[in-house]
C-alpha positions in Angstrom: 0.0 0.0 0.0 2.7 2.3 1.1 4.2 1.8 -2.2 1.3 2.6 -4.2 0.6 5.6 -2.2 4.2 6.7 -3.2 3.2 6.2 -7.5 -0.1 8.3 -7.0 1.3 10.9 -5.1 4.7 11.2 -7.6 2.1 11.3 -10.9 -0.7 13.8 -9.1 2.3 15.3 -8.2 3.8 15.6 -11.8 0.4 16.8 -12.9 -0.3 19.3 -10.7 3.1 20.6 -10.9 2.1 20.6 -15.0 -1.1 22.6 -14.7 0.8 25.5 -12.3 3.2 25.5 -14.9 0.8 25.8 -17.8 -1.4 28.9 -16.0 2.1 30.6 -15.6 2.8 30.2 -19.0 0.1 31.2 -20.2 -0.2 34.0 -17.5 2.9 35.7 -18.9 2.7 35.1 -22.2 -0.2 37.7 -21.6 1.9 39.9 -19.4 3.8 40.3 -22.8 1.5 41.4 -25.2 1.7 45.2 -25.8 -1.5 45.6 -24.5 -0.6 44.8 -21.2 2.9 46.5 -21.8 1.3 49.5 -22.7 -1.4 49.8 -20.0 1.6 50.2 -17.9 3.1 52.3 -19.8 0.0 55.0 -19.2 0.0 54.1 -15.9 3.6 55.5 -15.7 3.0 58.0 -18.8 0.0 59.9 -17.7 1.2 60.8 -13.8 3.6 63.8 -14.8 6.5 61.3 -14.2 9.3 61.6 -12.4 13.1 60.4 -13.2 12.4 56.9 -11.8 9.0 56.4 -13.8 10.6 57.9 -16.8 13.5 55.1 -16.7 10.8 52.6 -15.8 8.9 53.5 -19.2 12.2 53.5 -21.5 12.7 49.9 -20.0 9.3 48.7 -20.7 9.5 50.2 -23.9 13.1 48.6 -24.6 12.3 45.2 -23.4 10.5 45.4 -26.5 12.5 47.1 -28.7 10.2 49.5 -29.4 10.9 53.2 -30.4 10.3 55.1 -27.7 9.2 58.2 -29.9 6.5 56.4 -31.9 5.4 54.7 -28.9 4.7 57.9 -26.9 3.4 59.7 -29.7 0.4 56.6 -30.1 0.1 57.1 -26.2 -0.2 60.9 -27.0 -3.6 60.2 -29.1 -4.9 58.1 -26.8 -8.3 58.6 -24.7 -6.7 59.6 -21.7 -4.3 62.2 -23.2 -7.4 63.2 -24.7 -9.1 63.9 -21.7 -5.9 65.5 -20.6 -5.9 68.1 -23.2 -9.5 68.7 -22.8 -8.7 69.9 -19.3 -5.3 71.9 -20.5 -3.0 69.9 -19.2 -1.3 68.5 -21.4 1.2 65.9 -21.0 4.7 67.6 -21.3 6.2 64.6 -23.2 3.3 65.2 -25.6 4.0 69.0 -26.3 7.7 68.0 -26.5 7.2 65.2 -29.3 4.7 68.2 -31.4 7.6 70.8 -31.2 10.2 68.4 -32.5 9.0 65.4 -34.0 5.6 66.5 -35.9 5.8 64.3 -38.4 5.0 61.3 -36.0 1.5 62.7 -35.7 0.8 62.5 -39.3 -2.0 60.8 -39.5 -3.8 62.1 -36.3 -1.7 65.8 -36.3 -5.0 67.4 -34.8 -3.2 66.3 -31.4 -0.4 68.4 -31.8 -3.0 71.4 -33.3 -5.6 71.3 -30.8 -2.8 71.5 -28.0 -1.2 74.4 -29.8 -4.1 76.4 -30.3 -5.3 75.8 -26.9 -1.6 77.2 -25.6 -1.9 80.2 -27.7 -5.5 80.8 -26.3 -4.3 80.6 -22.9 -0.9 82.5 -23.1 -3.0 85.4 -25.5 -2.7 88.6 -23.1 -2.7 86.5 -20.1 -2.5 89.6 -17.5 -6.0 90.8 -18.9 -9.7 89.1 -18.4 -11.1 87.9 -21.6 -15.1 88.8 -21.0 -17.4 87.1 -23.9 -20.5 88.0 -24.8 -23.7 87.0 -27.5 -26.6 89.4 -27.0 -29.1 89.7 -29.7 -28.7 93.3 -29.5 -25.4 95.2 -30.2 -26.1 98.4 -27.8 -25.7 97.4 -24.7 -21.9 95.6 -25.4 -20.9 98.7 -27.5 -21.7 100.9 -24.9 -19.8 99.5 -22.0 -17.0 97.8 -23.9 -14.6 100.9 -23.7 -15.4 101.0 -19.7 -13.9 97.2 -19.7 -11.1 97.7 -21.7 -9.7 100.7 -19.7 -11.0 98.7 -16.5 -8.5 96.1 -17.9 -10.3 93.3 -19.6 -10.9 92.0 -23.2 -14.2 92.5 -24.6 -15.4 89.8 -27.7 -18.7 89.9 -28.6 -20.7 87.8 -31.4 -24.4 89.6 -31.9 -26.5 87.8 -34.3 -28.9 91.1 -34.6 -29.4 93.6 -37.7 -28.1 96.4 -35.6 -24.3 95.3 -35.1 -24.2 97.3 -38.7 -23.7 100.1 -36.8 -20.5 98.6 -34.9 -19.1 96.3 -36.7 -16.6 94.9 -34.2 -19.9 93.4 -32.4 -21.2 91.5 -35.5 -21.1 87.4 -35.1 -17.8 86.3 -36.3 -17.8 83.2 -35.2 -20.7 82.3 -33.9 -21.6 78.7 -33.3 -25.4 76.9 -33.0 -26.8 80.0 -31.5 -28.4 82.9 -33.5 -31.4 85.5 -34.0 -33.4 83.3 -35.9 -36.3 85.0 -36.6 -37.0 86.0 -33.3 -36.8 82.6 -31.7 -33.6 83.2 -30.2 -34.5 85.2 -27.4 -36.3 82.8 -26.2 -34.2 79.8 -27.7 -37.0 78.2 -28.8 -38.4 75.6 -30.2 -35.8 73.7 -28.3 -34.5 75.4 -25.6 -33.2 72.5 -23.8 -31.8 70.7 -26.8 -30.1 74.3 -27.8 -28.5 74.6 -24.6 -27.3 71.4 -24.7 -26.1 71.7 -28.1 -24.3 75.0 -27.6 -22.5 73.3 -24.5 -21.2 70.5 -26.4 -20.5 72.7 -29.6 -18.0 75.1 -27.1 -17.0 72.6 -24.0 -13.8 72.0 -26.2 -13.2 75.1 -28.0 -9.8 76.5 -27.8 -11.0 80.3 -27.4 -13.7 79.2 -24.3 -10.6 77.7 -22.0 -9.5 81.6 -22.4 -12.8 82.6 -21.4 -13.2 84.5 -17.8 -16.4 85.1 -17.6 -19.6 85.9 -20.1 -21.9 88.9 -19.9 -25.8 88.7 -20.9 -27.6 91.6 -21.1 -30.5 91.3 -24.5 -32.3 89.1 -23.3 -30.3 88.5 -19.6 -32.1 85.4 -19.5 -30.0 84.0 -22.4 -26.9 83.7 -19.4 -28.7 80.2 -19.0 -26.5 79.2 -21.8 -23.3 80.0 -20.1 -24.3 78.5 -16.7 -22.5 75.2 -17.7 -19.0 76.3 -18.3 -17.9 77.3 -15.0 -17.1 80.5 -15.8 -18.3 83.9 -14.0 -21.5 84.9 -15.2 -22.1 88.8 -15.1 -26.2 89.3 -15.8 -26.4 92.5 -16.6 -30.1 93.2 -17.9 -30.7 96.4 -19.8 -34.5 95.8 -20.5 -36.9 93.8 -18.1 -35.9 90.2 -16.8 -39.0 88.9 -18.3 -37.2 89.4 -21.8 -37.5 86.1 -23.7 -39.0 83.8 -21.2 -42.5 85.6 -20.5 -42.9 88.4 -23.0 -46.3 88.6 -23.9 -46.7 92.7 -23.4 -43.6 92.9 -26.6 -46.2 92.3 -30.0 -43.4 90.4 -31.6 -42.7 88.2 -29.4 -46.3 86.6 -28.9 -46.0 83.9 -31.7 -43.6 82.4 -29.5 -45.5 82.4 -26.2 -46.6 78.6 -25.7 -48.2 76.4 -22.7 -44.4 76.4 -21.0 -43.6 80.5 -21.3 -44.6 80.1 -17.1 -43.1 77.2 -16.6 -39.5 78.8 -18.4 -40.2 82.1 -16.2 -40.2 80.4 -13.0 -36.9 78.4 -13.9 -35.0 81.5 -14.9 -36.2 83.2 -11.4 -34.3 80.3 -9.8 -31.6 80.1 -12.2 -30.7 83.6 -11.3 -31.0 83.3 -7.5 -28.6 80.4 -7.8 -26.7 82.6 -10.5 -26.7 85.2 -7.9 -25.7 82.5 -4.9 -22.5 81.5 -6.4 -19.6 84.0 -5.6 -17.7 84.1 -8.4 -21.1 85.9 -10.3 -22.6 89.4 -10.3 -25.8 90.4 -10.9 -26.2 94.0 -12.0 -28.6 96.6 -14.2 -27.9 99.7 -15.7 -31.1 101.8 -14.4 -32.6 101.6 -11.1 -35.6 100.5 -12.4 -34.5 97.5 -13.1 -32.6 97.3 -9.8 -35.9 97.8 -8.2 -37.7 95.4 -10.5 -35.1 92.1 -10.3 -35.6 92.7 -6.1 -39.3 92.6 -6.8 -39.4 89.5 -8.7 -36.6 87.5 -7.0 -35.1 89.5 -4.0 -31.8 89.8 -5.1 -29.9 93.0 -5.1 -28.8 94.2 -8.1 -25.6 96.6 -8.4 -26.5 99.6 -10.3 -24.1 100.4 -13.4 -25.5 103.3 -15.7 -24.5 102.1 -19.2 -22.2 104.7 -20.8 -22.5 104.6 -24.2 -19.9 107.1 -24.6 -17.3 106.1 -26.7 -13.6 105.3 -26.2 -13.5 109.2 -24.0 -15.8 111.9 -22.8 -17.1 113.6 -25.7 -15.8 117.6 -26.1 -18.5 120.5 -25.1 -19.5 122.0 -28.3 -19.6 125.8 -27.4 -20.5 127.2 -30.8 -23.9 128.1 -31.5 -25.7 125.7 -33.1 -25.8 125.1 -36.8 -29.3 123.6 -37.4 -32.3 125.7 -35.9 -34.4 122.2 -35.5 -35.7 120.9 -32.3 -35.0 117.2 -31.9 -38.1 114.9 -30.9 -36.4 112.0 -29.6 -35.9 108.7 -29.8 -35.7 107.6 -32.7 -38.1 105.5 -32.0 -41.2 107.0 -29.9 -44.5 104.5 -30.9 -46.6 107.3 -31.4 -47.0 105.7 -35.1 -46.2 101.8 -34.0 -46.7 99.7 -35.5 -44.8 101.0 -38.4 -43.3 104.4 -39.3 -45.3 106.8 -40.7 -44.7 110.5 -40.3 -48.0 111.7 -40.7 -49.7 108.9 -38.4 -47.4 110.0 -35.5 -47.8 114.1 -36.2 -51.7 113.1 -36.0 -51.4 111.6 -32.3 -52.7 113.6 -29.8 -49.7 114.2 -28.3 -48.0 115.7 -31.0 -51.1 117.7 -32.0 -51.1 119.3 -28.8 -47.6 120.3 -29.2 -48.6 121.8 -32.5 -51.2 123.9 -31.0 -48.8 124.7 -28.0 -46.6 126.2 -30.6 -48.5 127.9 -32.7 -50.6 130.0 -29.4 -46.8 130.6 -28.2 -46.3 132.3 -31.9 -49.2 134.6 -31.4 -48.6 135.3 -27.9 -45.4 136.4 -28.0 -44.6 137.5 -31.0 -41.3 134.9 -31.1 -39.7 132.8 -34.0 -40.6 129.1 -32.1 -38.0 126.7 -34.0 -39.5 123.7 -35.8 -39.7 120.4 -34.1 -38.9 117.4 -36.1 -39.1 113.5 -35.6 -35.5 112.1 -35.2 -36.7 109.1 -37.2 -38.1 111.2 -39.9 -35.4 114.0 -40.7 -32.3 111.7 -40.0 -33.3 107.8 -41.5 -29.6 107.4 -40.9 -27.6 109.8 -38.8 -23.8 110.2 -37.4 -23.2 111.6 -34.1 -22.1 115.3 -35.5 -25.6 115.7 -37.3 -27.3 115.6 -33.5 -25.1 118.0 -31.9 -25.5 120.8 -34.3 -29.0 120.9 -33.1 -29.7 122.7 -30.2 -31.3 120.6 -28.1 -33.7 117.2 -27.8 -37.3 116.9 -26.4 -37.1 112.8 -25.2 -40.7 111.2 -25.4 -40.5 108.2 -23.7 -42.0 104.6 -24.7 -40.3 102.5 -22.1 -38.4 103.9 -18.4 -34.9 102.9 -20.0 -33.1 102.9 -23.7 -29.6 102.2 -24.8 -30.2 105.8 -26.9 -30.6 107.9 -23.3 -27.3 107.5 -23.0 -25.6 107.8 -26.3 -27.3 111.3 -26.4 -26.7 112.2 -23.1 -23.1 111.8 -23.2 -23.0 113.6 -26.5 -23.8 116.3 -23.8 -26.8 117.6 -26.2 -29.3 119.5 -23.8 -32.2 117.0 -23.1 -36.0 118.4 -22.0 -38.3 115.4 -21.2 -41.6 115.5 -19.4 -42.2 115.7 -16.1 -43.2 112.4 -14.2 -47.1 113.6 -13.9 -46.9 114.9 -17.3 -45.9 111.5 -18.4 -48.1 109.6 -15.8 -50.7 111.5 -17.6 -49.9 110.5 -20.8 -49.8 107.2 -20.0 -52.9 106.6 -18.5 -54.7 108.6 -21.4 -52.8 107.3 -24.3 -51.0 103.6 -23.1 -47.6 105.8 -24.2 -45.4 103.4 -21.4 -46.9 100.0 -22.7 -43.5 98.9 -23.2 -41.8 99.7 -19.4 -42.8 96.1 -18.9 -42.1 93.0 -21.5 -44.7 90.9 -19.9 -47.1 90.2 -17.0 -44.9 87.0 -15.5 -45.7 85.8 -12.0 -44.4 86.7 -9.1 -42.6 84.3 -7.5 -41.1 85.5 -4.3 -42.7 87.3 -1.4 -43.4 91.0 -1.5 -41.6 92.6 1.6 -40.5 95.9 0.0 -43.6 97.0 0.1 -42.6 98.9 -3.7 -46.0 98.4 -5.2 -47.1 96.5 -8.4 -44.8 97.1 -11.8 -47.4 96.1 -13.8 -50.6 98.3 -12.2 -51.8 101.2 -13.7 -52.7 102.6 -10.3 -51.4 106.5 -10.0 -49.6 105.9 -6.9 -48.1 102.4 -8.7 -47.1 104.7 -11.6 -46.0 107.2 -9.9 -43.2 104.8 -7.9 -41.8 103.1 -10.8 -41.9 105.4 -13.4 -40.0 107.7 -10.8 -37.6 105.1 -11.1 -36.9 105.6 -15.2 -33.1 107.0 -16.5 -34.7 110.4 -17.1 -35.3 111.2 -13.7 -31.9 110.1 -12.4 -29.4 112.4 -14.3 -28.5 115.9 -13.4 -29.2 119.3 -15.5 -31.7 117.0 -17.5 -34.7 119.6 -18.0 -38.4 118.7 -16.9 -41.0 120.6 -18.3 -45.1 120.6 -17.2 -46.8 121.4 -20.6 -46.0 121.8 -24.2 -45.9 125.8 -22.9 -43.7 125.1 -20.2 -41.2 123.1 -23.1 -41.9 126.2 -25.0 -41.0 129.0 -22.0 -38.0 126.8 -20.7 -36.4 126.9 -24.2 -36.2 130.7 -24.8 -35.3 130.9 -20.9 -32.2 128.5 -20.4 -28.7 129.1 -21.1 -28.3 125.7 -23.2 -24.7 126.3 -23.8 -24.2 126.4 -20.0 -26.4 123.3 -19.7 -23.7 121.5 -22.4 -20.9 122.5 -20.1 -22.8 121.3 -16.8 -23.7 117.6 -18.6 -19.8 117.7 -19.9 -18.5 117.9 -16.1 -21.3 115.2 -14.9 -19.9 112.9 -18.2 -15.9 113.4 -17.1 -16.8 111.9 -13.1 -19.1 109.3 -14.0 -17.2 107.5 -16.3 -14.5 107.6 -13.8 -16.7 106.3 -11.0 -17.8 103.7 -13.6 -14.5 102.3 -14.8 -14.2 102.1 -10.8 -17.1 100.4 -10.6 -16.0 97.9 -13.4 -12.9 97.4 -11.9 -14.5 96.2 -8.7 -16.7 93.8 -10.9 -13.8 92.6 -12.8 -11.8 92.3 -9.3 -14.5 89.8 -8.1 -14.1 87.6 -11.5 -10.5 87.7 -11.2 -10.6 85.9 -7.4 -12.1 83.0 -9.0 -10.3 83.3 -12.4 -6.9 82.0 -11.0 -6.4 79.0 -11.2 -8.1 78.7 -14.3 -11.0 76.5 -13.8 -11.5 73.5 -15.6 -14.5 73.2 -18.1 -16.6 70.6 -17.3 -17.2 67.4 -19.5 -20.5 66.6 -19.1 -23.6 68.9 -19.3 -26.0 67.9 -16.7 -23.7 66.8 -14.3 -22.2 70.4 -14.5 -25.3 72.5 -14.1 -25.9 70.0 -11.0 -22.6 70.2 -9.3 -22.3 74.5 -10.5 -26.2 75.5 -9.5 -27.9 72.6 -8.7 -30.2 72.7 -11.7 -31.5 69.0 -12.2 -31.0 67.0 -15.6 -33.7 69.5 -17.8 -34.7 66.2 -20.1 -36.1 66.3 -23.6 -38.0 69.1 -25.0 -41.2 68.3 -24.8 -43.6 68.7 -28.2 -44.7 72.7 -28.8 -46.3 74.4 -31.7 -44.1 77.4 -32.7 -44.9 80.4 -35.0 -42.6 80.3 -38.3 -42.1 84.2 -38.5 -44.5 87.0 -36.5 -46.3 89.8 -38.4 -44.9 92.8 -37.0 -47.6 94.3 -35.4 -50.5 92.3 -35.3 -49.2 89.4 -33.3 -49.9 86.6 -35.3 -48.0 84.4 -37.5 -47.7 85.5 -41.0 -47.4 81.3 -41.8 -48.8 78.5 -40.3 -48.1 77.3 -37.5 -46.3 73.9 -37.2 -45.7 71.2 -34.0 -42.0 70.5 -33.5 -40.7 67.5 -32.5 -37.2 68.7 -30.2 -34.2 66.1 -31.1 -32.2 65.3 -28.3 -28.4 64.5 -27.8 -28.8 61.0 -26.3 -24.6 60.9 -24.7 -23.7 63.5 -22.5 -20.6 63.4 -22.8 -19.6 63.8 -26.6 -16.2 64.5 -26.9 -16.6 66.9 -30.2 -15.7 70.2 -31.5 -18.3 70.3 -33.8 -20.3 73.1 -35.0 -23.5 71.1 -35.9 -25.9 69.6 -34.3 -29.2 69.4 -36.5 -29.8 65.3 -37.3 -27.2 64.9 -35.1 -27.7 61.0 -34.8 -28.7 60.0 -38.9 -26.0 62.5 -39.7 -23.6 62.5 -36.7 -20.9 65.3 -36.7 -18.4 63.5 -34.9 -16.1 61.0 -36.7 -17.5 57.7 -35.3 -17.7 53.7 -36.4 -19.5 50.8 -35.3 -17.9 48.1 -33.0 -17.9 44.5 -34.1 -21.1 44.1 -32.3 -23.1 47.0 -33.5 -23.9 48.1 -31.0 -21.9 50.4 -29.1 -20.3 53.5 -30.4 -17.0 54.9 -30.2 -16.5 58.5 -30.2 -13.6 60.2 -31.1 -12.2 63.3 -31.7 -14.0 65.5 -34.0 -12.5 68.9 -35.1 -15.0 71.5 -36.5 -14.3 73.0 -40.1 -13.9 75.9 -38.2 -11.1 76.8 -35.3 -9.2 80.0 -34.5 -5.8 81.4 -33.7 -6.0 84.1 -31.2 -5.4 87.6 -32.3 -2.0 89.2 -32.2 -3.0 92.3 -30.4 -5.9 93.0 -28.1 -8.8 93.3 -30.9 -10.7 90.3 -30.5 -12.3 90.2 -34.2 -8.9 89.9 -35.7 -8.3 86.0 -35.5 -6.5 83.9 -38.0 -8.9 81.2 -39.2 -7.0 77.7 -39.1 -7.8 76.0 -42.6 -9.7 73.1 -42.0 -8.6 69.6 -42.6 -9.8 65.9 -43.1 -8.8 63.8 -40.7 -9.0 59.3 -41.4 -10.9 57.3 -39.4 -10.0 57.3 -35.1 -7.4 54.4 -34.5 -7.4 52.9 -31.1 -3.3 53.1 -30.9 -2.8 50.4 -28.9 -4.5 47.6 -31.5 -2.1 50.1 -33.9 1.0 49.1 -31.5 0.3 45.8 -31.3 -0.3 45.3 -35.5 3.2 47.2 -36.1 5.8 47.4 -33.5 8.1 44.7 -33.6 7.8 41.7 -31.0 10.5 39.1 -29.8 8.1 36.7 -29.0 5.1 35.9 -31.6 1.5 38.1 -31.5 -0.3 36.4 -28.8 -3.1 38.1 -29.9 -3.2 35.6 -32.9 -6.0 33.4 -32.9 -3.4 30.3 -32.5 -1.8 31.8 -29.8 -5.1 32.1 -28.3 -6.5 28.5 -28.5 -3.1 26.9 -26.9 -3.6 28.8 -23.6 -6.7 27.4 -23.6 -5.9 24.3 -24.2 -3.4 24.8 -21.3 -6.2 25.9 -19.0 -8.3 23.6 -19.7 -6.5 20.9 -19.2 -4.9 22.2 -16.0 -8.8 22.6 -14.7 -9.4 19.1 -16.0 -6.2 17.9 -14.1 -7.0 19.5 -10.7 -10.6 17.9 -10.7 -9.7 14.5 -11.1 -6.7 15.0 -8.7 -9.4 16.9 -6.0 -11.6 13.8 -6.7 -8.8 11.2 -5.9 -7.5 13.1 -2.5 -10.8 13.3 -1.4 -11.5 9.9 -1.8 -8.3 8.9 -0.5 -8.0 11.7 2.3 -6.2 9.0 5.2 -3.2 9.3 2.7 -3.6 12.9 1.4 -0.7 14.4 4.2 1.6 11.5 2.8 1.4 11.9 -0.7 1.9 15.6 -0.6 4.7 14.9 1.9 6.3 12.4 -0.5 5.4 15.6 -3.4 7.1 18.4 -1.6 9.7 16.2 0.6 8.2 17.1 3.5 8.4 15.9 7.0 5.6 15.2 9.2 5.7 14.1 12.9 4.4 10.7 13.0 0.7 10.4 14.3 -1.2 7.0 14.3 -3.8 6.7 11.7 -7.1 5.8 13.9 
């Protein structure tokens, strides 16, 4: 018995000592395929690597016989030095290998060019604040863009709005997914949630966003919600009522796109810009106190107040001569005394205007005085440059809404301004609806009233009273307030208007001084949390979460949108059509690209099938479209990089394995492959016959493994 005992445990033995052998065989013939070589490599590769971990990958690398320099430049266009461009940091190895050896990344070179432009974005001006902006008007950027500049930041804006003609440094230049579009900007509709999405993928890798500081909104404010994403400081500055695009239905052509959610949208932005408002590194701010007053109505908050100036690049001179056209002014150029279109005659018949008539021709027989003509703005100057309105003598305002962009432009022009008093214009208001535009809408109001600052909306006298009190007109010295037409009439043969020119010149000189001050302070706020630069997010909904807790917004549900509005009348000059809202189904695409209509039956980013069908893998898309920054500080003059094609994304580690050379043979081969396991099989098959036999057997189990591994046991009898 004992010498049977001795046989089995010598050939269980021998074929255990088989299997081990096979399973470590076969164990590291995998360790050497590159695969395996190369995850180690990016474990090493993609820490920042010190001396030690850079001789450890040369000695993976050379067990191999691999050159080094191709192998680093495949790791360089993997995912994960990808991602670590995406976030600006990119590998140093990586930048090294695109300065002097750019011919390794021939056939995936946007590597080297998206990590180039994305340095030269980042080292553009670096001591100044790049602030970017998109209104859909170009008046209120124009205006305050000098202010930043001297405050010391860089001002870029992109309007997508017919007025930019008269600036063109604001026009779009590079504009991407967003636009005017007939009105439905404002509002972003008839997707707002797919649009914001798609704007956020179309700019989360853009070379010229990582530059970005912080982005101002101001026509409509509510558009910020676009920006809320990139983690970036967010300056909402409104310059018309907060309503603006989200629950409009008082503005005539912006009813086509009121729908069943306009309520639902308002409330959102209300929160949106209380937790706007909560995160330090943003400012909320308006450029009347009207609109101070009116965002602490609707959602507490307390707005700074910065007057737009609207002044140019310096205060403008006092014109002392007398002036050379006898013509009285009737300003704006826009006064809706003839809305909805613009028709001379049909404004001169208004009331209004007929009383001033009268008024002027009673003065004339009273006393016996030449009364100067007074003449539309709109009318006698379809297009006008800043010299034709200072020749005049002066300007009667007749106000349609409590604040406009051109207030400004003509009170720094220091051009003496009369406007009517606040009961004069109370009164015309509640006889004639002259004010129907101080509000855009009638929205809800969503937080408690303890200011105790009345209704915005009411038509009440001691309602109107308070907030048009409030209006731009009312807050500026050495503007002139008349009673009556007579009064306008008296006041203009008794005041000195040259001294009145000279007054407004010494108010223009402080305040733009205390307002570059007051930019500064803004800009000193944005700059805390500037540095270091933040990273911009990857994924969408996870970023508007983690930034102001805004859950996932979901599909657009179904609405039925207006195709164009009939200016004036408020309904659609086509019919009107449901839209079904597409939506980006992965939230974390890792594109560049600059289109996102059809997006999944005509993806934009470069993408192929798996074996399986099933899954997709995304790579790297660039957009036709990318920019160098400029060489000085104007922010229009970019060089356009000429766009490329790039081939089909190449996982470089499948590319390693297919073309570096090996010593030992590709295990990856399907041979390769069946002997280990044929080897693991069998060692499986091995162990459960030999488990079988010691269990059956277990009396002599310590003495066969004793006779296996030349052990020694004590001796104990066997019961």
């Amino acid at each position: 018995m004992r010498a049977r005992d001795m046989k089995h445990s010598k050939i269980l033995c021998c074929l255990y000592h088989c299997w081990l052998l096979a399973i470590a065989l076969a164990g590291t013939n995998s360790a050497r395929t590159p695969a395996r070589v190369t995850d180690a490599m990016k474990q090493v590769f993609f820490r920042s690597p010190d001396q030690y971990e850079q001789d450890e990958l040369s000695r993976l690398a050379g067990e191999r016989g691999w050159d080094q320099d191709h192998l680093v430049a495949h790791l360089c266009q993997s995912d994960e030095a990808s991602e670590l461009i995406r976030f600006h940091n990119d590998p140093p190895r990586c930048q090294e290998l695109c300065d002097h050896r750019p011919e390794l990344f021939a056939n995936l070179s946007h590597t080297c060019r998206l990590s180039g432009i994305k340095r030269q974005w980042l080292d553009w001006q670096p001591d100044k604040l790049y602030i970017w902006n998109t209104d859909l008007h170009a008046g209120p950027i124009a205006c305050n863009a000098p202010l930043l500049k001297e405050a010391g930041a860089l001002v870029h804006a992109e309007i997508d709005f017919g007025n930019c003609k008269y600036n063109r440094k604001v026009c779009k230049d590079r504009l991407k997914v967003f636009g005017y579009d007939e009105w439905r900007g404002f509002s972003l509709d008839p997707c707002p949630n797919f649009l914001r999405q798609s704007f956020f993928e179309a700019y989360k890798n853009d070379p010229e966003f990582e530059r970005v500081d912080a982005f101002i909104c101001s026509h409509p404010a509510a558009n910020c919600e676009l920006f809320m994403p990139f983690n970036r400081s967010l300056i909402v500055y409104p310059t018309t009522r907060l309503e603006f695009g989200r629950h409009d239905d008082a503005v005539d052509w912006r009813k086509p796109y009121l729908n069943q959610r306009s309520h639902v949208r308002w409330k959102e932005w209300v929160a949106n810009l209380q937790s706007i408002a909560a995160n330090p590194m943003n400012v909320v701010a308006a450029n009347s106190k009207f609109e101070v007053m009116y965002i602490k109505y609707h959602t507490g908050l307390d707005a700074i107040y910065l007057p737009s100036w609207c002044g140019g690049e310096a205060t403008w001179p006092v014109i002392l001569r007398p002036a050379s056209r006898p013509e009285i002014l009737l300003a704006p150029y826009r006064d809706n005394l003839d809305f909805p279109g613009n028709d001379n005659e049909k404004a001169w018949a208004h009331p209004i205007l007929q009383s001033l008539s009268r008024a002027r021709e009673d003065y004339l027989i009273a006393n016996s005085k030449q009364v100067p003509e007074f003449v539309r703005l709109g009318h006698h100057y379809p297009h006008y440059e800043t010299s034709d309105l200072v020749n005049h003598p002066c300007m009667v305002f007749l106000p349609y809404q409590v604040s406009v962009i051109s207030f400004f432009e003509f009170y720094r022009m220091n051009i003496p301004i009369f406007v009517p008093s606040k009961k004069l214009l109370v009164s015309w208001h509640m006889e004639h609806n002259t004010l129907w535009e101080r509000v855009y809408g009638h929205p809800a109001h969503e937080v408690p009233d303890e200011t105790g600052m009345g209704d915005p909306y009411s038509d009440r006298l001691e309602d109107l009273e308070f907030w048009i009190g409030l209006s731009d007109y009312y807050q500026y010295d050495h503007v002139i307030q008349f009673d009556s037409w007579a009064h306008l009439l008296d006041l203009y043969f008794a005041t000195d208007l040259t001294a009145v020119r000279v007054k407004m010149g010494a108010v223009n000189t402080k305040q733009r001084h205390e307002l570059v001050g007051a930019w500064r302070k803004v800009l000193a706020k944005v700059q805390r949390h500037a540095s270091p630069r933040r990273l911009m997010p990857k994924q969408f909904s996870h970023a508007l979460t983690s930034l102001y807790q805004v859950p996932p917004l979901g599909p657009d549900p179904p609405l039925t949108i207006a195709t164009r509005p009939n200016m004036g009348s408020g309904t659609p000059s086509a019919t009107k059509m449901g839209r079904d809202c597409p939506v980006i189904r992965d939230d974390n695409v890792r594109c560049m690209c600059d289109e996102f209509v059809d997006f999944w039956s005509n993806p934009p980013c470069m993408q192929e099938r798996t074996a399986a069908g099933e899954r997709w893998w995304t790579s790297w898309c660039i957009p036709n479209q990318l920019w160098f920054p400029p060489n000085g500080t104007e922010t229009h003059d970019v060089l356009q990089v000429p766009s490329i094609s790039y081939p089909p994304p190449v996982d470089p580690f499948d590319f390693i394995a297919k073309t570096m050379p090996l010593q030992a043979s590709t295990p990856n081969s399907p041979a390769s492959t069946r002997w280990i396991l044929v080897a693991v099989l069998f060692g499986l098959a091995v162990t459960v016959v030999g488990m079988s036999y010691v269990l059956c057997h277990v009396r002599h189990a310590r003495r066969w493994f004793a006779n296996c591994y030349n052990l020694v046991f004590v001796p104990r009898p066997i019961p």
